[in-house]
Each structure stands twice: as C-alpha cells, then as structure tokens.
C-alpha positions, 0 to 999 in steps of 0.5 A: 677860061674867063679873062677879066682886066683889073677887077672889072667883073662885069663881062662875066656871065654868071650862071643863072639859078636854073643851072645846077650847081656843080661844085662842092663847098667847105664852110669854116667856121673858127670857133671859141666859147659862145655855144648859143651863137654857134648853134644859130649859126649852124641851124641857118646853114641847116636851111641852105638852098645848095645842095646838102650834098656839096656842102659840108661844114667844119667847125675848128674848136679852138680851144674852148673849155668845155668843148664845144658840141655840135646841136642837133640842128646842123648840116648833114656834113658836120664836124667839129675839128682841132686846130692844128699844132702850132697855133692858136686865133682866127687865121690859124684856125682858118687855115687848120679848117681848110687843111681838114676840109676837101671842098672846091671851094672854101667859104670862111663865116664866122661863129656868130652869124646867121646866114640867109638861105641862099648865102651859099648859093648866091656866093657859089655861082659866082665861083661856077663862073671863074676860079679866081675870084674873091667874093664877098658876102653881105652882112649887118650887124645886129643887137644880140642877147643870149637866148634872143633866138631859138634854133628851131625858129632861126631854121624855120624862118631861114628855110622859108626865105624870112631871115630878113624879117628876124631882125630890123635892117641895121645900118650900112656897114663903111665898106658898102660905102667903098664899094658904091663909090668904086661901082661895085669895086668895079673901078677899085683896082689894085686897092679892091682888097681893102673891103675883104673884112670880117666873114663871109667871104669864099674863094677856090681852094686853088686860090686860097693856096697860091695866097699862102693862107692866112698870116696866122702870126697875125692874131686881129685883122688877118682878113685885110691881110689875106685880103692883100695876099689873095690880091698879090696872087691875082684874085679879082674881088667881088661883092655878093649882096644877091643874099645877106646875112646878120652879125649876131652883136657889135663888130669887135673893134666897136667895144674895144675900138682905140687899142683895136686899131692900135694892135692892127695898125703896125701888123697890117703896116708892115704887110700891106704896103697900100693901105695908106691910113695904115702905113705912115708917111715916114722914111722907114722900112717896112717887112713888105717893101713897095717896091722891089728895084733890079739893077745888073751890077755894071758901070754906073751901077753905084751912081744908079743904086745911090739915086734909088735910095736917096729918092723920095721913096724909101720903102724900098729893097733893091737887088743888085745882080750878076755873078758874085765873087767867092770869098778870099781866102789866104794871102792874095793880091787884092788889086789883081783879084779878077772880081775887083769891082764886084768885090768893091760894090759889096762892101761899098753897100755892106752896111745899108739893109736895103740893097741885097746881092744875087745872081739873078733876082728871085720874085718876092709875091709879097711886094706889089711892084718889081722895077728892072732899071739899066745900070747906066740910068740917071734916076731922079728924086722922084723916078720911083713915085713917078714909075707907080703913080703913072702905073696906077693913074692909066692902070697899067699892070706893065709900064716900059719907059724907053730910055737912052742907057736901056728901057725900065720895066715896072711890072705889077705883081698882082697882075703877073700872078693873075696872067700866069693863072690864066696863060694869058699875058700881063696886056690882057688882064691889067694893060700895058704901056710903052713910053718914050718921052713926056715928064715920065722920061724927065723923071729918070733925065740928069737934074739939070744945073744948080738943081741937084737937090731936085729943086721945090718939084724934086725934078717933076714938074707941078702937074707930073708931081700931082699925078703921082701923088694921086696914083699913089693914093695920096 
C-alpha cells in the first residue's frame, strides 16, 4: 500500500500506459431532459481507449418526460436507470447510479460533456496506483447549440485522438488557478478539496462509501460538499489534466450566477466548516462544528468548559465526559445523592446547545478537528485558534501540547481516516508534534493580572496571533 503525507501525490508511481489496466470502471451519468447533449456524450465514451470490457455506463434518468432513450451510438455496457425512491437532483441521482453499478471504480461525468478519448484511461491509472485518491478531470467550457454536433462525427473525431480540434481552447477555469498556485495541489493540504466542482471526478468505490456518498439534501453544489466528505474520510486529491474534456455550454452558475451563490452559500456553510468565503465570520453555530472539544467531567471542569466557550471561537461543540447519573425518581435526599456533582454540572449546562453529556465521546466524521483537554486546563480566549492555527501553519495531522494539569490533543479527522485506511499511523500520513512550551503553551497559561479580558492580543502575542490567523485561512 502506497502511504502519501498530506496531498502531496508526488512519490507516487503511476503506472505507465503500457501496463494493461486492471480495474473495471462505472461511468454515472445524472441525467434530465436534453437528449442531444446526451447522445454526444454517449457517442464520446463510445470511443474510449479503456477497455469496452471494464467499462460500463449507467445513465439515471431522473425524471425526464418523455424518457430519455439510449442512441444507437453508446458503449457496449449501457443502461438507462431510475433513481432510487426518496429523491430527486444531481447527488441522489449520483448516488442511485452507484447503488445500481458494480465497477471498482465510480467515474461521476455530467450529461453534457464529451470526453477526450483517453479521459477514462488517464483518470483510471491513477486509481491503479492507490485507492484512496480522488481525481479530477479537466474540463472547459464551450459554446453549444442544439445540433452544433452530430453523433457519428463526435465518435469519429474522438476515436481518432482530435476531440481537441472540435472546438477552439476556451478559457481556463478559476480552479486551474488553485491548483497551480498549490503545485498541482501538492501543497493545498486540508482545503485540496475545495477544487472538486462540477463532473468528471472518479474515486474507488471504497472510498466513495466510507464518504457517505452524496448529500443529496443538497439539490446545487453537493460536489464541494462530497468534495469535503471525500477529504473527511482520507482522500488525497489529484488533478488529471493528462486528458480533457468540453462542457457543452456555460457553467450553471454562469445564467443565474447571484441566486446560485445565494442557494449554495448557507447548505455548503453549514457542512463545510473551512470554506472561509462560504462560512461568515460571526458567532454562530453551524450544523458542522470546527471543531469537536473533549473534556472528562472532573474538578475544574465547569472553569475549563466556561473558558472554551466564551473563547474566540464559537463554532464549537464540546462533549463532557464520564459516567452520568440515573435520573431520580420519588423523594430523595438531593444533598446526599452520591452523583451531587454530575448531576449539578448538568443543569448547570442544561440550557446552552453547544455543551453535550457522554460516557465516552463517539467520533463525528464530519467535523475536522477533535481536541481532548484536561479538566483542570486554563484555556485562554485564544487556545482553541492557536490549537488549529498551529496545526494547519507546521501541517500536523496530531499536535500534543504538554502541559502542567495534563497534555491536550488535537487530532485531525481527515488524517485519522486516512491512517485507519491504511494501518499505518497519524505521524506517517500528515505529521505529528509534541510541544511543551513557546506561545502555544501561553495560550492555555492563566491571564495574567488585570488582563482578564485577554487584553488587545486576547493572551496571544502579536506574532502567535498572526500565525493562527494564517492557519486558519484568515
């Protein structure tokens, strides 16, 4: 097994186009209206260098009227599904054509594309090399007409390697831009994900389960959010511009761009904590919290508790734990009950949404960060910030901060996921630290006298507070 830090894909070795490819493919296409797009599309992955016998296709026709119908010029494998009850849009569809599929690998293109010859191939010997990688195709978008193009010719020209020559080279797309200043994503770490938009993109079938599929509650922009889901579970995120291919007419968002952006702001806010143009700087609770805060129910734990939540950063839930009382029933002596201070710390919280009771804390995939922190700890305004900022400013998937009262742990979900995948440790795949003293620690020091409020720097010092700023993409 491959072991890759971070989404630096560069020691991989892919395998070269002499190699015969292995691993069968399921090609899903979420479809609605607009026949002649589809039939393009079809006729391009008709031509395909992969293999015809690892590759099938599966259309979900999700809900045209007429029915869609398959052209006579298609891949060998192809069917045109429903989508499974319960649903409608592009994620469920998505995720109805992958329940009906059976490839090793699930390659998502959209019905209005036309595929380079080799798109599938170039995609497919990335995932020959590793089967936790998400990869990107490349794509441009082009003026379209009904009846610009003609089947037979699109199958012509992409089967004799000249799709390019169908249309002039547009302009680059804004991700191309990411992915550049990031060396090829290389360098993008915990926010590569952000440059998974629109189709192609193809992941293992394993990989698209342990995402959860898509969030089909989301009817526009579920690709960032499986984007962020597939980086929760430990994807590493690569761009494929070996191959191309043309996006037949304008983005979506292009015609109706204002109330696009409207629509997707709050439904990718509240699932996607690091997307910082998409989540407002306000104090406020999202669905997805930043991070998730541990404490053991102990002495000092209130103080602790207290300290997290009137910190600097509020997009938190934080889980008390340990043993909790039965509740009481009939007359008792409530100054006796053997459970006094559990039952006390409880109501104290009862009425504030953000502090939660367990026995032990259960992992929430969803949220990036999981801090553990000692009872007796003396969080400043600022510990929570300087914890994550520090984390993302060395790359760290694991930061351990010694401390007097016990060591806090930062752990980053993603890089979790990924060392579970791979029987291998959190050190290996993203980094690890251990730190015992230094501005960091300070952040977690008692404020000192007269500067209970934090002062100006909120307890951090000028330059700590500019490196937390910076890690967390401020």
């Amino acid at each position: 097994m491959n072991v890759l830090r971070r989404n630096d894909y560069g020691p991989l070795t892919r395998p070269g186009e002499d190699r015969p490819p292995t691993l069968s493919v399921s090609v899903v296409i979420p479809a609605h209206g607009h026949q002649d797009k589809l039939d393009i599309t079809l006729a391009s992955l008709a031509a395909q260098t992969y293999p015809a016998a690892l590759l099938e296709v599966v259309v979900v026709d999700d809900g045209t009227e007429p029915a869609l119908r398959l052209p006579e010029i298609r891949p060998e494998t192809t069917r045109i599904v429903k989508p499974l009850d319960g649903g409608w849009a592009s994620a469920h569809a998505t995720n109805s054509g992958v329940a009906q599929s059976d490839g090793d690998v699930v390659l998502r293109l959209d019905a209005d594309m036309l595929a380079f010859d080799d798109h599938i191939a170039s995609q497919l010997r990335w995932h020959h090399a590793a089967d936790y990688l998400a990869v990107m195709g490349h794509k441009r978008f082009v003026d379209y007409r009904t009846g610009d193009l003609d089947p037979v010719d699109v199958f012509e020209a992409v089967r004799a390697g000249k799709a390019a020559s169908l249309y002039d080279r547009a302009e680059p797309q804004w991700v191309e831009q990411i992915i550049e200043a990031t060396g090829g994503l290389r360098d993008a770490d915990h926010r590569a994900f952000r440059v998974l938009v629109g189709a192609s993109f193809s992941v293992h079938r394993s990989m698209f389960e342990a995402a959860g599929g898509m969030d089909a509650d989301v009817l526009l922009g579920s690709d960032t959010i499986f984007g962020y889901r597939l980086h929760q579970a430990g994807a590493l995120f690569v761009p494929d511009d070996d191959s191309s291919a043309w996006h037949l007419g304008p983005r979506q968002i292009a015609s109706r761009g204002d109330l696009a952006k409207a629509y997707r702001r709050p439904q990718i806010a509240n699932r996607v904590p690091e997307v910082d143009l998409k989540r407002p700087r306000a104090n406020r609770s999202w669905d997805t919290p930043l991070a998730d805060i541990v404490i053991p129910a102990g002495e000092g734990t209130e103080s602790c508790v207290d300290a997290i939540l009137t910190g600097t950063v509020h997009d938190l839930r934080v889980t008390v734990t340990g043993e909790r009382p039965e509740p009481l029933t009939g007359r008792h002596a409530p100054l006796d009950d053997p459970a006094f201070a559990a039952r006390l710390l409880q109501e104290a919280y009862r009425g504030e949404a953000r502090v939660r009771f367990a026995d032990k804390a259960e992992p929430d995939a969803r949220v990036p960060y999981r801090i553990d922190v000692p009872a007796a700890a003396e969080p400043g305004p600022d510990a929570v910030a300087a914890l994550i900022g520090y984390a993302n400013e060395h790359r760290l998937g694991r930061l351990e901060l010694a401390l007097p009262q016990g060591t806090v742990t930062l752990e980053r979900t993603a890089a979790a996921a990924r060392a579970t995948r791979l029987g291998t440790t959190i050190d290996e795949v993203w980094g690890a630290e251990r730190v015992e003293t230094g501005p960091l620690a300070d952040a977690f020091a008692p404020s000192a006298p007269g500067d209970a409020a934090g002062g100006r720097d909120g307890g951090l010092g000028g330059t700590l507070r500019r490196a937390v700023l910076r890690g967390l993409g401020r």
